[in-house]
N, C-alpha and C positions, 0 to 999 in steps of 0.2 A: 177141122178140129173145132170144137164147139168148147168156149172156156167164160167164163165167171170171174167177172171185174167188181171188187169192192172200189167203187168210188166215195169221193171223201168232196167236202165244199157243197155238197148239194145242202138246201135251204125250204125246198117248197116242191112242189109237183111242177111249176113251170121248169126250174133246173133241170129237173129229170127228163122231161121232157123235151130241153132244149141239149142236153146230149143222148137223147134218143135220135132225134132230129143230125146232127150235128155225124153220128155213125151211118145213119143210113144214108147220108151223101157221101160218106166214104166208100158206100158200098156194103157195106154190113148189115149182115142179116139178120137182128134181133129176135133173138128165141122168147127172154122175158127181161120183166124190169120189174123192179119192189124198190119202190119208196124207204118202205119202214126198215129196210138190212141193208137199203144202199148201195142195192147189188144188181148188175146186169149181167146178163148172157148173151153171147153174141158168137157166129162161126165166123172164120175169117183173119185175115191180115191183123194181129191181136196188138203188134208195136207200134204201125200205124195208126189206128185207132185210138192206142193209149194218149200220143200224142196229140191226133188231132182232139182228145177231151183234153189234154192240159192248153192247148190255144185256146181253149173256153176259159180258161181260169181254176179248173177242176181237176182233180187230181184220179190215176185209177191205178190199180195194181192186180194182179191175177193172184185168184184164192186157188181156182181148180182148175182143169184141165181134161178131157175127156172127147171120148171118139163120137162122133153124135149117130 
């Protein structure tokens, strides 16, 4: 299932990129990422993930959801 996390707390492009980082040692497979909406996509373990971004400091919650 391929689903769309608004994240909240990011600040700059290393943020983003350090819960880029941060998913794909979970194992997640990043479809995309936009700075400027805040927003990732990723298939995979979706509660997992949310989580290991709030052990960042960062917050994330699902907008959408869909069959990839």
């Amino acid at each position: 299932m391929r689903v769309k996390l608004e994240l909240s707390g990011l600040t700059c492009h290393g943020c983003m990129m350090t819960v880029k980082n941060v998913l794909t040692k979970e194992g997640a497979k990043v479809v995309s990422i936009d700075l400027r909406s805040a927003e990732i996509e990723v298939d995979g373990d979706v509660e997992r993930y949310i989580k290991a971004i709030e052990r960042f400091g960062y917050s994330a919650k699902v907008v959408e959801a869909s069959e990839p």
